[in-house]
Backbone as CSV, one residue per row, in Angstrom:
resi,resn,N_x,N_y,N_z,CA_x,CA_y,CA_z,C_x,C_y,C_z
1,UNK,-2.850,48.576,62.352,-3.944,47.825,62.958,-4.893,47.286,61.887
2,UNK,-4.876,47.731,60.788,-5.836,47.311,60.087,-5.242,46.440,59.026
3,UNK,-4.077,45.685,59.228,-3.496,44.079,58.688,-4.310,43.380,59.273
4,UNK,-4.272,44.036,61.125,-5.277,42.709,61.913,-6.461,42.614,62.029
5,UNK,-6.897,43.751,61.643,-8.480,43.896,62.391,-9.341,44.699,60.763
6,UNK,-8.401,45.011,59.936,-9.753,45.208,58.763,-9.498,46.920,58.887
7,UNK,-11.029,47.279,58.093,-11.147,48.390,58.049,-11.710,49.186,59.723
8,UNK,-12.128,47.577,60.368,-13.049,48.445,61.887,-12.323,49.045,62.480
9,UNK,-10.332,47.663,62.378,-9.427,48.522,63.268,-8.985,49.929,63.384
10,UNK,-8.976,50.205,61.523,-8.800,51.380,61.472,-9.655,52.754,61.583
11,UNK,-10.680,52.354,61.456,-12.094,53.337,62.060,-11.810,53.691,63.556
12,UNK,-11.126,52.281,64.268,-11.218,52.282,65.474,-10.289,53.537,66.018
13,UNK,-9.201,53.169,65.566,-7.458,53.552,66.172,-8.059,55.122,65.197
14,UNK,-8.447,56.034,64.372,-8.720,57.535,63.905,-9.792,57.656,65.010
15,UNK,-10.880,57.024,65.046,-11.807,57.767,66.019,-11.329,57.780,67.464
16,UNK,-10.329,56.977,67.799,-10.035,57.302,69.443,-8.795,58.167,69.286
17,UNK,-7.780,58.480,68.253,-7.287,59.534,68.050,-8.119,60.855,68.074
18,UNK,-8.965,60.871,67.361,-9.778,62.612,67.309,-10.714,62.254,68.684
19,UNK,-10.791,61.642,68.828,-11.582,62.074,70.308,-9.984,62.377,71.639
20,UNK,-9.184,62.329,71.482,-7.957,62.549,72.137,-7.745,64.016,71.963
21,UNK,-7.501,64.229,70.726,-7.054,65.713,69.838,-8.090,66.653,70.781
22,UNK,-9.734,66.202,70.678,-10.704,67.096,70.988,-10.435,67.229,72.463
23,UNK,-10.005,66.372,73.535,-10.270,66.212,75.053,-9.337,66.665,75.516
24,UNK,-7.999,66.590,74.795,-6.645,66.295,75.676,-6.533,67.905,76.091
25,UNK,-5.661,67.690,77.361,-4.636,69.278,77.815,-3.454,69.128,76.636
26,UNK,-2.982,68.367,76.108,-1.649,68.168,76.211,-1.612,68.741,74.384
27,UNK,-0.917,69.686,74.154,-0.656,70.662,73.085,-0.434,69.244,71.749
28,UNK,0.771,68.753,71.720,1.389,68.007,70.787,0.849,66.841,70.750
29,UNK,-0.716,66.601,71.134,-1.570,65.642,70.834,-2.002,66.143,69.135
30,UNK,-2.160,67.065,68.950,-2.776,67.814,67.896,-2.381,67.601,66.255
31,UNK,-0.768,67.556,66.805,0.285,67.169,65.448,0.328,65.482,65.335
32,UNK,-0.714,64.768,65.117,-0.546,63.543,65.230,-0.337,63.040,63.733
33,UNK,0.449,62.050,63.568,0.275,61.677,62.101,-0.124,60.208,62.220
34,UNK,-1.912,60.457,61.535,-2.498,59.179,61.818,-2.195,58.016,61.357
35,UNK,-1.276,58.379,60.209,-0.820,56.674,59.726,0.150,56.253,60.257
36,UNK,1.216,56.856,61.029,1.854,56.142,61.517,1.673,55.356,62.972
37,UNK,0.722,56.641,63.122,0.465,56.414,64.730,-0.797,54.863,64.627
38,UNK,-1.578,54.548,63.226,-1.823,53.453,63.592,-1.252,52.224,63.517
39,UNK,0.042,52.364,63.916,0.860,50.959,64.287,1.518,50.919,65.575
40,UNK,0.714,51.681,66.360,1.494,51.971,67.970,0.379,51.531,68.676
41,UNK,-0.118,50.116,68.994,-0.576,49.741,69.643,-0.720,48.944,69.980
42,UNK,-1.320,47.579,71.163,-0.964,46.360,72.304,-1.767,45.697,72.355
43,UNK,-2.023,45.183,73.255,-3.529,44.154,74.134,-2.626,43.910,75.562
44,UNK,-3.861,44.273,75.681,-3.752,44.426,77.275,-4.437,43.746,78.125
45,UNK,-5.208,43.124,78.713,-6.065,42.006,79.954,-6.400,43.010,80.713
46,UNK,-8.040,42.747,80.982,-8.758,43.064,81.965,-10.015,42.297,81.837
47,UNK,-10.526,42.106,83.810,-11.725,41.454,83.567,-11.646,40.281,82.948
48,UNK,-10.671,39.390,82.757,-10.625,37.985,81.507,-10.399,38.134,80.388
49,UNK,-10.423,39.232,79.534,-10.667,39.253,78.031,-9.499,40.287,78.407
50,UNK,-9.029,40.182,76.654,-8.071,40.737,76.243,-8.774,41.865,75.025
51,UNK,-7.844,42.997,75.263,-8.629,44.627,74.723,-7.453,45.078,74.209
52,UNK,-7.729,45.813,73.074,-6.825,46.259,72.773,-6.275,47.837,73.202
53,UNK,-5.004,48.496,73.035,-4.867,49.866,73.455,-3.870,50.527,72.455
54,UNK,-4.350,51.543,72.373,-3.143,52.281,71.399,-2.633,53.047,72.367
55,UNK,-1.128,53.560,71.688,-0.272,54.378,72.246,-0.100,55.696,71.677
56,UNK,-0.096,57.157,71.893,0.571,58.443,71.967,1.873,58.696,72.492
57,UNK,2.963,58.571,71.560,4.020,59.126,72.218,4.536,60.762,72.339
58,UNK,4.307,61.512,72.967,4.266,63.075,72.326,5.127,63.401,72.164
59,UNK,6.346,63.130,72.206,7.934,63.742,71.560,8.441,62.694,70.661
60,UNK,8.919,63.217,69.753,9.971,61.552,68.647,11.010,61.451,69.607
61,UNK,11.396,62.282,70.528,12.910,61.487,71.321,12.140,61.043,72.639
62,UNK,10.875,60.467,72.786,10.351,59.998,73.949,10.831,60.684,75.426
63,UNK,11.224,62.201,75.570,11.638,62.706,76.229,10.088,62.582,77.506
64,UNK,9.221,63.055,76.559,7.470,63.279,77.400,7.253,62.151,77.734
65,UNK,6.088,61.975,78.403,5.612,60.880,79.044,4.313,60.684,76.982
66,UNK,3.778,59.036,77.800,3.180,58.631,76.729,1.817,59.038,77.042
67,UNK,0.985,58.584,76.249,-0.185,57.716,76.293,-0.808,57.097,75.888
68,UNK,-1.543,56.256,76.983,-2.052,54.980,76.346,-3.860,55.399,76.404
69,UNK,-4.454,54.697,75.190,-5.675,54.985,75.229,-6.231,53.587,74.865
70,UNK,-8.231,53.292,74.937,-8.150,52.530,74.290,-9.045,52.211,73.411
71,UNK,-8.769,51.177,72.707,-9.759,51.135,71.367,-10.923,50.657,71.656
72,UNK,-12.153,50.920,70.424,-13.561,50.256,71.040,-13.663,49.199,69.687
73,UNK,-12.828,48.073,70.494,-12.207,47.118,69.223,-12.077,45.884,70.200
74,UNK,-12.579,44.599,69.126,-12.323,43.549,69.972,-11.378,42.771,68.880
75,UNK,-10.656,42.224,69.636,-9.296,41.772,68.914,-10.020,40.224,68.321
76,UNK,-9.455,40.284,67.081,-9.906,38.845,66.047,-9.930,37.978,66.633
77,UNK,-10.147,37.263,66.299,-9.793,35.216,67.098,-8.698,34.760,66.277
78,UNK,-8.264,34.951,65.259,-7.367,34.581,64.758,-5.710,35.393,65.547
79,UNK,-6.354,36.035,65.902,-5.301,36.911,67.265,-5.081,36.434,68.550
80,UNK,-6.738,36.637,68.976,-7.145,35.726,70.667,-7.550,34.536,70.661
81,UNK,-6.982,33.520,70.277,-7.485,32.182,69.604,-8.714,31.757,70.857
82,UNK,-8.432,32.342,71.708,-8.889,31.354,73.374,-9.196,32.757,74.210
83,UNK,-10.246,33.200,74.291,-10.733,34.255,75.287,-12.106,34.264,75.560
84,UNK,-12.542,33.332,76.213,-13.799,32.672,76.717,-13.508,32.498,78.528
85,UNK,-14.335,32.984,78.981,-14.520,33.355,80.466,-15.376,32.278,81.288
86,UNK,-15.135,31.112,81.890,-16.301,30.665,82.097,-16.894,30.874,83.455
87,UNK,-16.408,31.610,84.480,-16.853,32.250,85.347,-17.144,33.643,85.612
88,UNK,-18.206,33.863,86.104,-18.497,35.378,86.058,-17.328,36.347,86.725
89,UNK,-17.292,37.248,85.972,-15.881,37.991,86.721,-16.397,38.833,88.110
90,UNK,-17.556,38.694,88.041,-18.665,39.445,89.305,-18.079,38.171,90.720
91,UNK,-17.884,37.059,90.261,-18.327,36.133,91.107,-16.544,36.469,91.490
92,UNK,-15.590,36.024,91.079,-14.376,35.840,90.478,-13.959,37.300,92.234
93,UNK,-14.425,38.692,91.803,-14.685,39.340,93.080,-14.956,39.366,93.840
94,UNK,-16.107,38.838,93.882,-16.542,38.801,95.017,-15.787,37.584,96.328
95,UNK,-15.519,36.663,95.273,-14.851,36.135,96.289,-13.726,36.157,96.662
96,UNK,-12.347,36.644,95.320,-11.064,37.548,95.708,-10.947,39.125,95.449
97,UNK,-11.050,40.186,96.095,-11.419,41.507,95.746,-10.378,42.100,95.268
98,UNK,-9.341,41.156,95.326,-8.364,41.893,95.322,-7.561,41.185,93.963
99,UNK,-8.702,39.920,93.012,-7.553,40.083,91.722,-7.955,40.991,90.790
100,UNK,-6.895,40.700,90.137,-6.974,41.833,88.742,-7.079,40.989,87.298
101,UNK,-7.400,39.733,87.089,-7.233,38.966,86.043,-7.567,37.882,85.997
102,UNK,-8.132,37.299,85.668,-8.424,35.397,85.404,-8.414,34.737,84.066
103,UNK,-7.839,33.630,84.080,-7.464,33.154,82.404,-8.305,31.436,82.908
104,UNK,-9.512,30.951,82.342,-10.322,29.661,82.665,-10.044,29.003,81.423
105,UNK,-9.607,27.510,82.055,-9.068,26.528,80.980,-10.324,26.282,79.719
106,UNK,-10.196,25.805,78.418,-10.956,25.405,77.605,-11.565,23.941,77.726
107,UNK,-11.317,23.444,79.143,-12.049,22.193,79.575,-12.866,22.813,80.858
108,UNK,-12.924,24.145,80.898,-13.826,24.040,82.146,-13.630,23.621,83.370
109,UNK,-12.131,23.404,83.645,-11.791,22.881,84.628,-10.762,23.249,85.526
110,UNK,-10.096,24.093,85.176,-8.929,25.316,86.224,-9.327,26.737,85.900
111,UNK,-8.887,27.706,86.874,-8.995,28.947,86.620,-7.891,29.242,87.301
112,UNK,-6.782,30.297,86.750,-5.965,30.769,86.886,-5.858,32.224,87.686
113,UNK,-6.414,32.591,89.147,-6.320,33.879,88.977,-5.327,34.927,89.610
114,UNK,-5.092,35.480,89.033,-4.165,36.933,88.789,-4.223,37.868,90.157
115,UNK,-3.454,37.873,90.720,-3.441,39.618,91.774,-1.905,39.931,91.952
116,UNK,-1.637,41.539,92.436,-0.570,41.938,92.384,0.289,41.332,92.874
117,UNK,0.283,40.129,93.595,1.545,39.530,94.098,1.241,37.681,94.185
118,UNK,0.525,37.160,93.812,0.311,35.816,93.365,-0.615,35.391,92.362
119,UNK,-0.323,34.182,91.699,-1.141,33.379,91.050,-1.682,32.077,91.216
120,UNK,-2.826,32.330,91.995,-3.891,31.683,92.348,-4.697,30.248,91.464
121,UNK,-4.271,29.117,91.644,-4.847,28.209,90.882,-6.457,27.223,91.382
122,UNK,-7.440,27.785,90.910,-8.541,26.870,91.500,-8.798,25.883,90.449
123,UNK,-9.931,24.965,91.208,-10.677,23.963,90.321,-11.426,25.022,89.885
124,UNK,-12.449,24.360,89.109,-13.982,25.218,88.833,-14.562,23.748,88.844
125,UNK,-15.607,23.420,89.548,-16.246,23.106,90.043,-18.184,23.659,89.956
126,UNK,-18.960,23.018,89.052,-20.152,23.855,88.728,-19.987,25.031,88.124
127,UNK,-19.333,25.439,86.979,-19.237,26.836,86.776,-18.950,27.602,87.869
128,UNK,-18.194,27.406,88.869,-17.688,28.468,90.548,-16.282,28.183,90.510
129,UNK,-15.958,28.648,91.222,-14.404,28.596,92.175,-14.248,27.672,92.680
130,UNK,-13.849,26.745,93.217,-13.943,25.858,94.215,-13.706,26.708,95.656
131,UNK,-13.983,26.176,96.607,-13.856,26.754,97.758,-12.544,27.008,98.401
132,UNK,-11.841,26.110,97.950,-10.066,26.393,98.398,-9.564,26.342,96.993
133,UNK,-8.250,26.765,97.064,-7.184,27.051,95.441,-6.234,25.219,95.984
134,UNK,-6.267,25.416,94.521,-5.543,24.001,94.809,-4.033,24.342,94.473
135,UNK,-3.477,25.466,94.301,-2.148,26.063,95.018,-2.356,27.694,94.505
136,UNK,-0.887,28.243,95.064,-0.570,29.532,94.977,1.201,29.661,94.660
137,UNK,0.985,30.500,93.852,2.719,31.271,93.112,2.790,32.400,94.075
138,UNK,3.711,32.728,93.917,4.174,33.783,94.839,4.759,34.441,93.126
139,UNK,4.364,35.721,92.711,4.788,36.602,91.784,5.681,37.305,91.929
140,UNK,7.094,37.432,91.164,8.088,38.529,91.591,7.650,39.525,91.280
141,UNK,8.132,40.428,92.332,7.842,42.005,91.839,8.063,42.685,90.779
142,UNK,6.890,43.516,89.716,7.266,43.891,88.401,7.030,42.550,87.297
143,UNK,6.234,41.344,87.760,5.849,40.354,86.815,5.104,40.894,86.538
144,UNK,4.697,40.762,85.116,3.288,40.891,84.419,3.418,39.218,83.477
145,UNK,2.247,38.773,82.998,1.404,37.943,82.359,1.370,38.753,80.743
146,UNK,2.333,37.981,79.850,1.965,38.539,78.559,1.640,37.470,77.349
147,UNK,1.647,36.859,77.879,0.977,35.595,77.536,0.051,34.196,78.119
148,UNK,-0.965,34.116,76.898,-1.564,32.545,77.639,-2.060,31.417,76.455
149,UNK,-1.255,30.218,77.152,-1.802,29.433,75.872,-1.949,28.068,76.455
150,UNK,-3.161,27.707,76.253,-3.241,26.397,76.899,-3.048,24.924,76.041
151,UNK,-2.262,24.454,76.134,-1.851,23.130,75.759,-2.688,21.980,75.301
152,UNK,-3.288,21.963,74.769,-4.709,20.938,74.329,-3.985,20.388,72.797
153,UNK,-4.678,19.210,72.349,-4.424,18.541,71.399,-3.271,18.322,70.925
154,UNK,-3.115,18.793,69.708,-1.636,18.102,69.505,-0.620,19.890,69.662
155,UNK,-0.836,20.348,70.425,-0.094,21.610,71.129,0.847,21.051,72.302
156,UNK,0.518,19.636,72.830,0.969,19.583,73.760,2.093,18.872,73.325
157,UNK,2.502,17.849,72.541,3.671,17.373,72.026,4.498,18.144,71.682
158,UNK,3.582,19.462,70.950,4.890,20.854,70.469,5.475,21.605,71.620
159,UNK,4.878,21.594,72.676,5.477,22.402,73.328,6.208,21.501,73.590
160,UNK,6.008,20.181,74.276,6.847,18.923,74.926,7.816,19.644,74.198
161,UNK,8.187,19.064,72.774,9.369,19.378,72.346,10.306,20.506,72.154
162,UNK,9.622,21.788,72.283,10.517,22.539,72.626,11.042,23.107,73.824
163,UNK,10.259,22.621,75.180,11.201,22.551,76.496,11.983,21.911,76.058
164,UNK,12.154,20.623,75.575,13.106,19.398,75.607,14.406,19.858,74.798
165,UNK,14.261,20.503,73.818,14.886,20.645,72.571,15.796,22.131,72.861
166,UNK,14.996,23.023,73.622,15.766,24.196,74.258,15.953,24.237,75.761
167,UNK,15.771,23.085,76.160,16.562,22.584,77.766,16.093,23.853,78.524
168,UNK,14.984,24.131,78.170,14.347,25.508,79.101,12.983,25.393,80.247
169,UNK,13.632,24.440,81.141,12.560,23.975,81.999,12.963,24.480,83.203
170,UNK,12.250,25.163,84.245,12.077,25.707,85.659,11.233,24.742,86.757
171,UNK,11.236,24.708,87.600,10.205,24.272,88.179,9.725,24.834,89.422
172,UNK,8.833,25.627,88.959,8.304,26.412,90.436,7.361,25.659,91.073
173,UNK,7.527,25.692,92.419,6.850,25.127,93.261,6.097,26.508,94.035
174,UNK,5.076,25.587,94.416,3.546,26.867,95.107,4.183,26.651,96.192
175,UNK,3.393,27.980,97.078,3.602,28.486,98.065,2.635,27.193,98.976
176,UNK,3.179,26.812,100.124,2.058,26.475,101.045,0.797,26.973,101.204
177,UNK,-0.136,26.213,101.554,-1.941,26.605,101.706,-1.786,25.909,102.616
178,UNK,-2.959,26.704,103.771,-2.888,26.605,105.060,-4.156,26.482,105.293
C-alpha cells in the first residue's frame, strides 16, 4: 500500500492491523506478518466515494474464513481520478432507501444509482434527482460494479476504438418505466 498511498498508507494498513490483534476473538490474528499483509488490500464503494479495505486471511491454505477491515485512508486521485459526489447522499435516500451506491457524471448531469437488483439512471436537475429516472437495468444476480469511468474528452475516441477493435459491444436495453 505504500507504492500507492506513501508513508500514510502504511501508517494506515499497521495501525488497523494492531487495533485487530488488540480486539479480535480470533487466535491467528496475532501471528500477522505486517509486511506482507500490507499488500492484501481493495477499494470498495460506499455512500459515492470509494474507501479503501484491507484483508486478513487467517490460514495460508485459506481453509478459515477471511477478514476484511478498513483503512482510515483516502485513496490518491491519481488512483480515484473521478470521486466527486454532486448530490447529497442524505438526499440520494431519502428518496431511494433502498440504494446502496451512486456514481454522478463530471458534467453534473446523470446520476447513476446502485441497489441490489437495478441500476437506476436519473437526470440531476438543480443539484437533485429528477423526479422520474430516465431508465432502469435490471442487475443479474451476484453483479457487483468494479468499475467507473466516464468518457469525457479525448477518452471517448479511446474507448470508441477499443469496442470497435475488440468487437466487444452488448446492448442492454432498460427495463420499462411506468
Amino acid at each position: 500500500i505504500s507504492d500507492i498511498a506513501g508513508e500514510n498508507g502504511r501508517l494506515a494498513m499497521e495501525s488497523a492491523i494492531s487495533d485487530l490483534q488488540k480486539n479480535s476473538k480470533h487466535k491467528m490474528i496475532v501471528n500477522i506478518d505486517k509486511e506482507s499483509q500490507s499488500k492484501n488490500f481493495g477499494l470498495y464503494r460506499k455512500m459515492g466515494h470509494w474507501f479503501f479495505k484491507g484483508r486478513i486471511n487467517l490460514d495460508r491454505e485459506g481453509q478459515l474464513p477471511h477478514i476484511d477491515f478498513n483503512l482510515n485512508l483516502i485513496p490518491p486521485s491519481n488512483m480515484v481520478a473521478y470521486d466527486l459526489l454532486h448530490i447529497p447522499w442524505k438526499e440520494v435516500k431519502d428518496k431511494l432507501p433502498h440504494a446502496l451506491d451512486i456514481y454522478t457524471s463530471p458534467n453534473k448531469d446523470i446520476a447513476l444509482v446502485v441497489t441490489q437488483s437495478e441500476l437506476i439512471i436519473y437526470a440531476i436537475e438543480d443539484n437533485r434527482l429528477a423526479k422520474e429516472p430516465l431508465a432502469k437495468y435490471i442487475l443479474q444476480e451476484g453483479s457487483s460494479i468494479i468499475m467507473a469511468e466516464w468518457a469525457l474528452g479525448d477518452y471517448v475516441p479511446r474507448w470508441e476504438r477499443s469496442f470497435i477493435k475488440n468487437n466487444e459491444t452488448v446492448e442492454v436495453k432498460p427495463i420499462r418505466i411506468e
